[in-house]
SEFIRO-821212 format. One line per 4 residues: their letters; for each residue x, y, z of C-alpha. Coordinates in Angstrom, 1 decimal. Example, Ala and Ser with C-alpha at 12.3 -4.5 7.8 and 13.67 -1.06 7.14 Angstrom:
<recs>
AS	12.3:-4.5:7.8 | 13.7:-1.1:7.1
</recs>
This chain:
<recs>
XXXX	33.5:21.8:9.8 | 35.2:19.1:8.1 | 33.2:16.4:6.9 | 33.6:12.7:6.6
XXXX	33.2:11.3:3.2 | 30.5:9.0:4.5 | 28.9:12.3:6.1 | 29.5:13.7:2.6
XXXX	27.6:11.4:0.6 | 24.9:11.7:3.3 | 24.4:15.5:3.1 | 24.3:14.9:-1.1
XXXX	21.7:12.9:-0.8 | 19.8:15.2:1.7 | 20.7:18.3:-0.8 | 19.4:16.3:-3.9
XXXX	16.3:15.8:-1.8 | 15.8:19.4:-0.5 | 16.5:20.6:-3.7 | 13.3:18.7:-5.4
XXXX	15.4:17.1:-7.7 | 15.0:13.2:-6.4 | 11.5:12.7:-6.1 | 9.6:9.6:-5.9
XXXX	7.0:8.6:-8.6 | 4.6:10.8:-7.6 | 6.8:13.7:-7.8 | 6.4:14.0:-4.3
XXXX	9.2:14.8:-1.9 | 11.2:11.7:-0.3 | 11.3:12.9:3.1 | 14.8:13.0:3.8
XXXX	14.5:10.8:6.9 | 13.8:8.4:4.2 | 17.6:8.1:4.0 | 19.4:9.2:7.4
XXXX	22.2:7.9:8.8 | 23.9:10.1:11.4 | 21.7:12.5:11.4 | 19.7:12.5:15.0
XXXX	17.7:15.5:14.3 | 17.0:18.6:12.4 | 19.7:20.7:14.1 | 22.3:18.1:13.5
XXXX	20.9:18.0:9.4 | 21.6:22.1:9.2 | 25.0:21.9:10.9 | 25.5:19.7:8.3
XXXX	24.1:21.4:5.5 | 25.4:24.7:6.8 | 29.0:24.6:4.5 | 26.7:23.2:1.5
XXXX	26.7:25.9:-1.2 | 25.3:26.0:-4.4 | 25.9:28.1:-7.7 | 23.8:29.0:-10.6
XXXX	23.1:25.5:-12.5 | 20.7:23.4:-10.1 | 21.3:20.9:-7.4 | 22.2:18.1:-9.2
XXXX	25.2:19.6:-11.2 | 26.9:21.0:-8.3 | 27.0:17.5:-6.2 | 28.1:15.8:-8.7
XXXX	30.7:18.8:-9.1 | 31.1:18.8:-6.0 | 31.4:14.8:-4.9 | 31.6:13.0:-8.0
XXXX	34.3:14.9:-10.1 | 33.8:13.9:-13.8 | 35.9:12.1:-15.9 | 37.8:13.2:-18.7
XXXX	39.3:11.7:-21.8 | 37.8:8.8:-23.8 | 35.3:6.5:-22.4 | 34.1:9.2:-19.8
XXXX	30.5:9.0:-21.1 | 30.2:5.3:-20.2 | 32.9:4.5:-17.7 | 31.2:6.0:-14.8
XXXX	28.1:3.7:-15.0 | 30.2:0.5:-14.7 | 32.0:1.9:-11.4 | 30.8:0.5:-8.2
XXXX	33.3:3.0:-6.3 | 31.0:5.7:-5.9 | 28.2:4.1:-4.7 | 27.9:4.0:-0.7
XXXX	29.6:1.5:0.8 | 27.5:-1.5:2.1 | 28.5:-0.4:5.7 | 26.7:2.7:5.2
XXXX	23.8:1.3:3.4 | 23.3:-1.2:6.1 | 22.6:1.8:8.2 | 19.9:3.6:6.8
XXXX	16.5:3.7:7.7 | 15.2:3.3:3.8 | 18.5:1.2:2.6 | 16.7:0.7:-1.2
XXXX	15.4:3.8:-1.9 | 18.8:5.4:-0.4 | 21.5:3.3:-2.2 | 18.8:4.2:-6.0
XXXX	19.8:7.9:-4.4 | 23.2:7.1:-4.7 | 23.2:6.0:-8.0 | 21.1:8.2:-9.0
XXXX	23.6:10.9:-8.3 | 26.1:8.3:-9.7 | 24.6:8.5:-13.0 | 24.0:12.5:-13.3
XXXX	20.5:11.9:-13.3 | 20.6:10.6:-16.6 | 18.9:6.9:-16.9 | 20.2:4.0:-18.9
XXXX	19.4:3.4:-22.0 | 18.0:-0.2:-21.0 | 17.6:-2.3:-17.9 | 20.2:-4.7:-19.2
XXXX	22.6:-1.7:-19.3 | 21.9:-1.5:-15.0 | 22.0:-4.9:-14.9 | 25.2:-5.3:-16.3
XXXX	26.4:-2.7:-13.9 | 25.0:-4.1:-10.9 | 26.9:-5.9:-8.7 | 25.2:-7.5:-5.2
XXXX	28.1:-6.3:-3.4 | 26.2:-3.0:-3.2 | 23.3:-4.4:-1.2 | 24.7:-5.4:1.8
XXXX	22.3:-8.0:2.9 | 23.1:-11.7:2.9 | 19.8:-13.8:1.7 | 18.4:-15.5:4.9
XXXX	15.5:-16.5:6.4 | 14.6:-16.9:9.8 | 14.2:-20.8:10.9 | 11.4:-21.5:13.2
XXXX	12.7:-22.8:16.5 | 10.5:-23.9:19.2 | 13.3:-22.6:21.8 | 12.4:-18.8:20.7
XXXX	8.5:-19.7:20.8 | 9.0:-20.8:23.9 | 10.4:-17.9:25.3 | 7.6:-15.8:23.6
XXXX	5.1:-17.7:25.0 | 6.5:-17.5:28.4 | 6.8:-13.4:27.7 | 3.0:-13.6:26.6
XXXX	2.0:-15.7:30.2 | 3.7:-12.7:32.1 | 2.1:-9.9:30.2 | -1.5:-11.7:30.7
XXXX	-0.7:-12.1:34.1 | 0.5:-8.6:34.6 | -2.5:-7.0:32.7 | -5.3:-9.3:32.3
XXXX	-7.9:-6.9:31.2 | -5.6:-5.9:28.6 | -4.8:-8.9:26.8 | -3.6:-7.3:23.1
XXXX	0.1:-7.3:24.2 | -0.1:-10.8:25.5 | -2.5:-12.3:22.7 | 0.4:-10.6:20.2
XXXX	3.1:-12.5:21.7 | 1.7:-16.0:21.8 | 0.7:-15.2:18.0 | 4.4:-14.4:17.8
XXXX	5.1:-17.7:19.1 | 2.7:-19.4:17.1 | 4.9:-18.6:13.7 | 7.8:-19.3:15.3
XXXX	7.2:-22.8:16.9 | 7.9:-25.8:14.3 | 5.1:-27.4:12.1 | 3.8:-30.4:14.4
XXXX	5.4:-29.7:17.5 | 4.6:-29.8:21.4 | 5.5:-25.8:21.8 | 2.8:-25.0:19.1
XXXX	-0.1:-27.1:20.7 | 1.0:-25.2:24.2 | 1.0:-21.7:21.8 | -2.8:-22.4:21.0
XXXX	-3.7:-23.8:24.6 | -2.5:-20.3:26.3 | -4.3:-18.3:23.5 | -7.2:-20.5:24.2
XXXX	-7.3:-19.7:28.1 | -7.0:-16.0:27.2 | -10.7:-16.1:24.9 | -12.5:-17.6:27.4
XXXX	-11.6:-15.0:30.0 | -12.9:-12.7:27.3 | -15.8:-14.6:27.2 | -15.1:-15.1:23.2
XXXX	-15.7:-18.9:23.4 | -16.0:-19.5:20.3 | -12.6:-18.6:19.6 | -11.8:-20.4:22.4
XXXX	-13.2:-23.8:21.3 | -11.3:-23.4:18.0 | -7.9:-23.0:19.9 | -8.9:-25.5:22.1
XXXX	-9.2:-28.0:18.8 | -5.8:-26.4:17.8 | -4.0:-27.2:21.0 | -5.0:-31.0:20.3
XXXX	-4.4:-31.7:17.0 | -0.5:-30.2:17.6 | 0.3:-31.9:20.4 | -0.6:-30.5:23.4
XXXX	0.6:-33.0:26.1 | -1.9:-35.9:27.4 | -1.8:-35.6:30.6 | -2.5:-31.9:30.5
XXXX	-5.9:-32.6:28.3 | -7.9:-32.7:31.8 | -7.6:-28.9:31.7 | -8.7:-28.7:28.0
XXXX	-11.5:-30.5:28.2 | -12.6:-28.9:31.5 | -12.4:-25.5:29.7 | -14.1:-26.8:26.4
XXXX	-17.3:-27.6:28.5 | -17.5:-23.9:30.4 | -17.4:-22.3:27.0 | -20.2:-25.3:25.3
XXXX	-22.3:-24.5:28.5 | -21.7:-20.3:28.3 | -22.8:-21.2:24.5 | -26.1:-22.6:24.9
XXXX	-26.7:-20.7:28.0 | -26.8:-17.3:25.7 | -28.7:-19.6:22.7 | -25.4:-19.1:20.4
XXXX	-23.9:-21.7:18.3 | -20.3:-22.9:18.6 | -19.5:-21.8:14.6 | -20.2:-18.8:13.1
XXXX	-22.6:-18.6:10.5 | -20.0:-17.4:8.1 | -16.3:-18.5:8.7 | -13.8:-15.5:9.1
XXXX	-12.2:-14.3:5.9 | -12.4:-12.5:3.1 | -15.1:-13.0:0.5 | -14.5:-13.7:-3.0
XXXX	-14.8:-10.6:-4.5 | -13.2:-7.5:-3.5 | -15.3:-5.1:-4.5 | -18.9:-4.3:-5.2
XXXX	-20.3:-2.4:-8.1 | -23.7:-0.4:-9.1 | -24.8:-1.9:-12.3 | -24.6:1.2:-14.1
XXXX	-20.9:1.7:-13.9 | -19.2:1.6:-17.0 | -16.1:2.8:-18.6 | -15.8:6.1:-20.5
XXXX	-15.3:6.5:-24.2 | -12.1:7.1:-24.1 | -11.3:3.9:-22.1 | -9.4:6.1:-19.4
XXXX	-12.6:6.9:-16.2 | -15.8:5.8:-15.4 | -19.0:7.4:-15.9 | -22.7:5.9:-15.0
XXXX	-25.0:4.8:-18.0 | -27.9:6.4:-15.8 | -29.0:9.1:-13.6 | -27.3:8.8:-9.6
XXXX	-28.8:10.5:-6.8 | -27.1:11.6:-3.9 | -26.5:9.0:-0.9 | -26.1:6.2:-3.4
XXXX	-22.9:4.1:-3.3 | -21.7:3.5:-6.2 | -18.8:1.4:-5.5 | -17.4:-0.8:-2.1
XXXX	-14.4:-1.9:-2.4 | -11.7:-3.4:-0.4 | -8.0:-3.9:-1.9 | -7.2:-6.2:-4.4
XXXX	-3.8:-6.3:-3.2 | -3.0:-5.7:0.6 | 0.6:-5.3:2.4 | 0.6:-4.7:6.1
XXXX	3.0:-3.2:8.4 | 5.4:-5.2:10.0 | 3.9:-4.2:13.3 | 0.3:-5.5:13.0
XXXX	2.1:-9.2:11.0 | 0.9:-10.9:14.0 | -2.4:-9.1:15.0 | -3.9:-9.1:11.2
XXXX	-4.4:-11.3:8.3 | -2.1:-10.8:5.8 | -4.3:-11.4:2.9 | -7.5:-9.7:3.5
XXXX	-6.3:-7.7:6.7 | -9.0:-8.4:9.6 | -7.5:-8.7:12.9 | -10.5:-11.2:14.1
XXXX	-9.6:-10.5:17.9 | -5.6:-12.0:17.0 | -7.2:-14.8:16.2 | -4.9:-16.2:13.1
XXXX	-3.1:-19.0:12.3 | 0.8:-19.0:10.7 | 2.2:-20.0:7.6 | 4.2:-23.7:8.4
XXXX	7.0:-22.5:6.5 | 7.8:-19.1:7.5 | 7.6:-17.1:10.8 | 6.4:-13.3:9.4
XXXX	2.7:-13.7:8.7 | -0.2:-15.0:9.8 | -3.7:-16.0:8.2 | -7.6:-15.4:9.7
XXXX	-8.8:-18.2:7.4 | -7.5:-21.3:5.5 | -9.6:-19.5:2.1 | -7.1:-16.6:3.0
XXXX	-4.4:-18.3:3.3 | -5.0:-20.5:0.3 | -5.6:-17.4:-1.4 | -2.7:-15.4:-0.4
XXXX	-0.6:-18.3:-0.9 | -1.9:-19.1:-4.8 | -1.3:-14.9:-5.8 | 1.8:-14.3:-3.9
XXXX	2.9:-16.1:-1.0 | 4.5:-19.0:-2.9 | 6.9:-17.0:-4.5 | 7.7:-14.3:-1.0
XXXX	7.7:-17.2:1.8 | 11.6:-18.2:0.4 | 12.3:-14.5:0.6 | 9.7:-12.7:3.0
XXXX	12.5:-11.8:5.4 | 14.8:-10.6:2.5 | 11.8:-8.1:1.5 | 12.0:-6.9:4.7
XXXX	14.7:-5.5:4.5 | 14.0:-4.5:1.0 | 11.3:-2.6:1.7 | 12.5:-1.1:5.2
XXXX	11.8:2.3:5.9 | 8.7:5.0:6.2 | 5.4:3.4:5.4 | 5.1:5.6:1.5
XXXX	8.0:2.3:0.4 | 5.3:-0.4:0.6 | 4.0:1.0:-2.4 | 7.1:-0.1:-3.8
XXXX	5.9:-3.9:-2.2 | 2.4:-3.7:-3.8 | 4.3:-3.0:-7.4 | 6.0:-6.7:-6.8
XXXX	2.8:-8.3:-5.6 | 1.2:-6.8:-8.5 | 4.5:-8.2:-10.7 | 3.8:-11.7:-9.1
XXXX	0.4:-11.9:-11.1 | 2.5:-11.1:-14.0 | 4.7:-14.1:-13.4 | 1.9:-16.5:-12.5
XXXX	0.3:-15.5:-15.9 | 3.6:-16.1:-17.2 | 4.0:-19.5:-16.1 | 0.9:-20.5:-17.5
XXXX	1.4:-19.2:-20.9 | 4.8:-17.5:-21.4 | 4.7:-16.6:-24.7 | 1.5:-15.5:-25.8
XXXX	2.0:-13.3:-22.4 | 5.1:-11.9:-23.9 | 3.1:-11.1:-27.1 | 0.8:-9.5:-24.9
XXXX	3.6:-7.1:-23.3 | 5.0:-6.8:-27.1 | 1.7:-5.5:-28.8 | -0.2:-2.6:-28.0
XXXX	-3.0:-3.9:-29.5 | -3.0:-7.1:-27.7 | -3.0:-5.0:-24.3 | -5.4:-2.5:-25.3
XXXX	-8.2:-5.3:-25.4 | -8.1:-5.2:-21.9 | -8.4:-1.4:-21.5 | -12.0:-2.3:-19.7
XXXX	-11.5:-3.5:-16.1 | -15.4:-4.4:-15.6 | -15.2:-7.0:-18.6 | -12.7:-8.7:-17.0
XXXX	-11.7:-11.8:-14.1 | -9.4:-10.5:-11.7 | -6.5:-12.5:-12.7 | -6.6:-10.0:-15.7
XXXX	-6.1:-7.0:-13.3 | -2.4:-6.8:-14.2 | -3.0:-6.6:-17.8 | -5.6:-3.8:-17.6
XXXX	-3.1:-2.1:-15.1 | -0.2:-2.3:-18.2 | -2.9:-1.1:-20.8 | -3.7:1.9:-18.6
XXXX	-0.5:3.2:-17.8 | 0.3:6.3:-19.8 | 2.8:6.5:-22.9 | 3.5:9.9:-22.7
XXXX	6.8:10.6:-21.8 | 8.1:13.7:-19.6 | 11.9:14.8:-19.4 | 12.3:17.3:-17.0
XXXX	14.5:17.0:-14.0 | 12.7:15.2:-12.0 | 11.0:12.9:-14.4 | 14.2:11.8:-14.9
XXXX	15.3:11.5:-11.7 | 12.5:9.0:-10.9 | 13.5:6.8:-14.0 | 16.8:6.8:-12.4
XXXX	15.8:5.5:-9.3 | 13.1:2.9:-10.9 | 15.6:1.6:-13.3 | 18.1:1.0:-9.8
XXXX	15.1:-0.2:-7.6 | 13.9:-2.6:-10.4 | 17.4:-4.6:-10.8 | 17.5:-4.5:-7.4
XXXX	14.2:-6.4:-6.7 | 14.3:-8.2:-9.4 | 17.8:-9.7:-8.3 | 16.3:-10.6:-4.8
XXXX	13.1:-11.6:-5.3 | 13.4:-13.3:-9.0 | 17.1:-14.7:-9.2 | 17.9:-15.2:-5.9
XXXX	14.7:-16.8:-5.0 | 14.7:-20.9:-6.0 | 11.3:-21.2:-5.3 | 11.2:-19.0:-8.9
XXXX	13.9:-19.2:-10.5 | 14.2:-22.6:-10.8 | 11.0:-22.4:-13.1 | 12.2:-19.6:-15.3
XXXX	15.3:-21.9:-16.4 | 14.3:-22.4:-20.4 | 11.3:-20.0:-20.5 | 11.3:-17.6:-23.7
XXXX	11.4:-13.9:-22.8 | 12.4:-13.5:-19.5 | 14.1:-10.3:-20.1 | 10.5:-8.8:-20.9
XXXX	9.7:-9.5:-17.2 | 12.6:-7.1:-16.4 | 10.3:-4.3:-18.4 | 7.2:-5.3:-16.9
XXXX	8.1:-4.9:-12.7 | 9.8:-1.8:-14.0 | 6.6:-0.3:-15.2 | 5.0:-1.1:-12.3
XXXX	7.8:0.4:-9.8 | 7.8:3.5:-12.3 | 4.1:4.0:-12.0 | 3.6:2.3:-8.4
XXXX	2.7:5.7:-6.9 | -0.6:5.3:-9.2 | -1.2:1.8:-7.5 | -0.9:1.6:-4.0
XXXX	-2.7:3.7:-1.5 | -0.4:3.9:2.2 | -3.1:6.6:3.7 | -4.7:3.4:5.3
XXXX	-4.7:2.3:9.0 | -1.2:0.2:9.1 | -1.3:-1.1:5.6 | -0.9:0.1:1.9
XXXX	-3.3:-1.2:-1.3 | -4.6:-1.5:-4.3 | -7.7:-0.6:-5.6 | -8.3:-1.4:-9.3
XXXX	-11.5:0.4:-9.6 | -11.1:3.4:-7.4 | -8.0:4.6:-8.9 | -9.8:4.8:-12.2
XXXX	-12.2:7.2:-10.9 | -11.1:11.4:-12.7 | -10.4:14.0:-10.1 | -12.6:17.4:-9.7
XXXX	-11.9:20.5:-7.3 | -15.8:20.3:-7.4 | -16.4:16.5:-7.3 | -19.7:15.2:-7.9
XXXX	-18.8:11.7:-5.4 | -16.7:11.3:-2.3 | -14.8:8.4:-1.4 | -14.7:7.5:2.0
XXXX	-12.5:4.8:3.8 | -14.1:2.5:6.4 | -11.6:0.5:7.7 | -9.6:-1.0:4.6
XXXX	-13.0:-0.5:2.5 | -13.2:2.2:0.4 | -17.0:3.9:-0.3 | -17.6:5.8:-3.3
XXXX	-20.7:7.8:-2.5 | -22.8:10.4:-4.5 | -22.1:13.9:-2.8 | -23.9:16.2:-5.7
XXXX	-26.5:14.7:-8.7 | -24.5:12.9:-11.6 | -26.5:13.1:-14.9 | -26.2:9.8:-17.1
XXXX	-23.1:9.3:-18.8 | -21.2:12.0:-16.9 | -17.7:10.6:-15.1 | -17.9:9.7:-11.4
XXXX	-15.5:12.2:-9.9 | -13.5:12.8:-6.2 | -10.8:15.0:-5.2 | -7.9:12.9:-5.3
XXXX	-6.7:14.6:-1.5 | -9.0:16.1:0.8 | -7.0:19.6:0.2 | -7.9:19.5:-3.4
XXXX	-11.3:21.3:-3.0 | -12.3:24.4:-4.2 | -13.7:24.9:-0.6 | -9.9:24.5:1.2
XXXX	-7.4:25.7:-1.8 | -7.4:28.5:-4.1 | -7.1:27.9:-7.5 | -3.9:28.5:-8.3
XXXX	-2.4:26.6:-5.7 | -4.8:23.6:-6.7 | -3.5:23.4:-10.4 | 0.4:23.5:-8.9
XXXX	-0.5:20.7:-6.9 | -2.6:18.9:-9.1 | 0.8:18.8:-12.2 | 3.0:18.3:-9.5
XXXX	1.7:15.8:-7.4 | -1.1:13.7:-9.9 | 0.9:15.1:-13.6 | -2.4:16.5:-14.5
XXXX	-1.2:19.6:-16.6 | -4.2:21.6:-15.8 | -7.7:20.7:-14.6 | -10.5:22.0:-15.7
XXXX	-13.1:20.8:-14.1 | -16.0:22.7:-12.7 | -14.8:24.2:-9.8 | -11.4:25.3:-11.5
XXXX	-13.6:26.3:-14.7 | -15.9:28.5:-12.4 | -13.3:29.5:-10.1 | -15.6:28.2:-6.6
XXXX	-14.3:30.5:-3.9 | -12.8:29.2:-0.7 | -15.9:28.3:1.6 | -14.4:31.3:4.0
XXXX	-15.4:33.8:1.6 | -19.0:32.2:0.7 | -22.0:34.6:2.9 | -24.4:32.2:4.4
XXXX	-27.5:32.1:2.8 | -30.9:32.7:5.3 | -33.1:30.8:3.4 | -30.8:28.1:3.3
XXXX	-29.7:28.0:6.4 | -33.2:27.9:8.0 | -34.2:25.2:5.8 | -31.1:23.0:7.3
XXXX	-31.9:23.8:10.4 | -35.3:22.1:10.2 | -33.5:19.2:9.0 | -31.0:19.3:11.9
XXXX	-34.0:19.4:14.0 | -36.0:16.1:12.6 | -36.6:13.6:15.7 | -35.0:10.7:13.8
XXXX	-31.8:9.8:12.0 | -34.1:8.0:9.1 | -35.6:11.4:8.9 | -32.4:13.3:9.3
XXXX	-30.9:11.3:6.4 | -33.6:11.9:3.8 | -33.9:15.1:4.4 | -30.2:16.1:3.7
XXXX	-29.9:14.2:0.9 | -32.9:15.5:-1.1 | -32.0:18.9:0.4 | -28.5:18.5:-1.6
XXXX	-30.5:16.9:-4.4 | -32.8:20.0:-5.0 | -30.4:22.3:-4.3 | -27.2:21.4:-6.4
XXXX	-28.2:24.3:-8.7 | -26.9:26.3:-6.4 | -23.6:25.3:-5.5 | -21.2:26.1:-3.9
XXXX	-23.1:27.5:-1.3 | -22.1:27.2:2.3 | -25.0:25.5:3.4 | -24.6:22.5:0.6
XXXX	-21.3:22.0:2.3 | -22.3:22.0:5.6 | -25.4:19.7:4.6 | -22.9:17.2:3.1
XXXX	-20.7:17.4:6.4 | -23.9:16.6:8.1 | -24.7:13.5:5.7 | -21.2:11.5:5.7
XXXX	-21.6:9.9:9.0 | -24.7:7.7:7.4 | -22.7:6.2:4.9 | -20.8:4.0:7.0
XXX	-23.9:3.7:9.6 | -25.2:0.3:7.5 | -22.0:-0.8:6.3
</recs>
């Protein structure tokens, strides 16, 4: 089969992939759909890979034996670095599904897998030629809102009992119509009419307001008014009050903590300065940093991510998110909207691709706290990132505001440094994606860079989103319904095969609950993935996942220590067993939960027997039942 070159460089970058040698942070394998360009489906991928042979040496020799023939003679060692012509071309890259973390593929490859000796070095070799996509942003225009509106009138009328698609397109429209126009106050007058169909008049009152203040044609007020008084009357009729007692958004804080949470000795877990019992929750927290899906940008808020029945109002400056609150979108737009509204469509495409990329997004709204902290102090901030001891007084996250998340986050992150093959690779591609990034967002963006003209040490912010691309597997969480976060506590909490807590996701909240007695100053512990329990794995295939996907060289916790067996191979236990079933049989849920918490209290010196298990399977539903 003869082969294109484009189809060449394609099936390299699948190979490097299949062969675990380009990994992403996590050491995890980039699914290679990450990256496709021709490649319809899996038959197509083998016909392609079929003729793809490799010899003793690894995969990443061969390709580049293969593909990038080296040079010889003098200046081999550094010439191939400063080459553009062996990168894809733009026409290619415009085509894949992940374009970023493709085109770091390619020069990954590029570079033999070895990284530069400094981010000036890919800097200097960077040219925007390679990323393909013009900056723009998409102008609101009250001819397109029109046209979404009308779209969301015909859905409604089509399917009125099913009023998602249509309340999505007239948010649609919203962000799209201009600041103080006619089509907006039209926008909120059909989203109005659609809430008090749903008999949710007090969202219908507020669009109602909306429709006014932007416009919405005098002579067509009759039919506002008319609908304001139905939903004032359906109001008092059911003894409700036109506002909420608390106004939509997100609270203050992010998180909630049990007083006796406190950082370990060594600076690097938490551990409980007294005695827990099981059912307490230790720890609520929702993320300190959010990024949504594209899909749900005009169904959720993009700060705090409640969906409020699509009730959300647009930013007046840019048509890709949308806001349940003014405190939201003040918030959003003091941490990291000012800088991304220039750019938000640019990062679009910078972050395109399957949903494990927006981690990549939560390491640059993570690197916009950097900058703000920046601003306001450049260069004690630089002395910060310069001195380990500056960073290391702020090791302990519960001694600390929240603007000083980032600077715990840089204090935590390892020193030690791994040079295998695919540690390597994924400096490779973190040293690409950072230039890259830092290129669109930072130089490219005026509404940034414009204040970074004269500042001292602006090549230390270079360092810093690179350590935060480099380590953004650590930070963001995508196992979440249609976003990805960050969770400053929860990540700090040490893994166990044989955890003593469990963290459980409600929504976007996360809920660290006590599964098994924690004695005072012991470390609150969770598997770090539902298959890493000594119930589901064996042990040996626990420890391979555990260095390969979490770098933890070997655990030894309790379960691994002990060697738990699988729960398969535990015998029941009669007296157990008849016990729980008692419990099972209690008339009421109060009674229910009591009962299987004390019976996993009194019994945890026991474990693992099957019965603990199946008491704690009984259990997790109340944890969310209050919440």
């Amino acid at each position: 089969m003869t082969k294109s070159p484009v189809l060449e460089y394609l099936v390299a970058e699948v190979a490097e992939l299949a062969g675990n040698a380009a990994r992403d942070n996590r050491k995890s394998r980039i699914t290679p759909r990450h990256i496709q360009l021709a490649v319809r489906n899996d038959e197509e991928l083998s016909v392609l890979m079929k003729d793809i042979t490799f010899s003793e040496g690894g995969v990443i020799p061969n390709i580049h034996s293969m593909l990038l023939p080296r040079k010889t003679g003098a200046g081999a060692a550094t010439n191939w670095k400063n080459s553009a012509t062996k990168m894809l071309r733009p026409e290619v890259v415009k085509q894949l599904a992940c374009p970023s973390v493709g085109l770091a593929t390619s020069w990954t490859i590029k570079c033999k897998n070895v990284p530069c000796e400094s981010l000036q070095e890919v800097r200097a070799s960077f040219r925007r030629e390679l990323w393909p996509f013009a900056k723009g942003k998409i102008a609101k225009s009250d001819t397109k809102a029109r046209s979404l509106r009308e779209q969301g009138n015909e859905a409604y009328k089509n399917a009125p009992n099913e009023s998602a698609n249509a309340l999505q397109l007239y948010n649609q429209a919203i962000c799209m119509a201009e600041d103080e126009s006619e089509e907006l106050g039209f926008c909120y007058a059909n989203r109005s009419a659609v809430y008090f169909n749903r008999k949710l008049y007090r969202e219908s009152l507020q669009n109602i307001e909306l429709a006014r203040r932007y416009h919405y044609p005098e002579h067509l007020h009759r039919k506002l008014t008319e609908r304001e008084e139905r939903c004032r009357k359906a109001l008092e009729k059911a003894g409700e009050k036109e506002s909420p007692e608390v106004t939509p958004g997100t609270s203050h804080s992010h998180c909630s903590l049990k007083p006796c949470l406190e950082m370990s000795a060594d600076k690097c877990s938490i551990r409980t300065s007294r005695d827990l019992s099981v059912g307490e929750k230790v720890l609520l927290e929702r993320p300190f940093v959010l990024v949504l899906e594209a899909e749900v940008a005009y169904t959720r808020c993009d700060y705090c991510g409640a969906g409020h029945d699509y009730n959300l109002r647009p930013c007046k400056h840019c048509t890709a998110v949308m806001y349940c609150s003014e405190e939201c979108q003040e918030q959003a737009l003091q941490r990291y909207h000012q800088f991304e509204c220039e750019i938000i469509d640019d990062l679009q495409l910078l972050y395109r691709g399957p949903k494990a990329t927006r981690v990549l997004q939560v390491a640059l709204r993570l690197f916009w706290l950097g900058i703000l902290l920046y601003l306001e102090a450049p260069e004690q901030f630089v002395k910060r990132l310069e001195t380990p001891a500056e960073l290391a007084k702020f090791r302990d996250p519960f001694a600390l505001e929240p603007s000083d998340y980032l600077l715990h986050l840089l204090a935590s992150f390892s020193e030690e440094e791994y040079y295998d093959e695919m540690a390597m690779t994924g400096k490779c591609v973190s040293q690409f994606l950072t230039i890259l990034t830092y290129v669109v967002a930072v130089e490219e963006n005026e509404s940034l860079s414009q204040r970074l003209v004269g500042l001292p040490g602006t090549e230390k912010l270079h360092h810093l989103l690179y350590q935060l691309i480099y380590h953004s597997s650590k930070l963001g969480d995508y196992n979440l319904p249609d976003a990805t976060g960050y969770y400053p506590f929860t990540r700090l909490l040490s893994h166990s095969c044989a955890p003593n807590s469990e963290r459980i996701k409600h929504d976007l909240q996360t809920i660290i609950v006590v599964k098994r007695p924690i004695a005072k100053h012991q470390p609150i512990t969770i598997a770090y993935s539902d298959k890493l329990t000594t119930e589901r794995m064996i042990k040996s295939k626990r420890q391979e996942s555990c260095q390969k996907e979490h770098r933890i060289k070997e655990c030894v916790c309790e379960g691994c220590q002990a060697d738990y067996p699988l729960l398969e191979k535990i015998e029941k236990d009669e007296a157990l067993h008849t016990e729980l079933q008692t419990i099972r049989n209690s008339t009421s849920e109060e009674q229910r939960k009591a009962g299987l918490a004390d019976f996993l209290q009194r019994h945890d010196g026991v474990f693992p027997k099957r019965e603990l298990y199946e008491a704690w399977t009984l259990y997790r539903p109340f944890v969310t039942n209050d919440l």
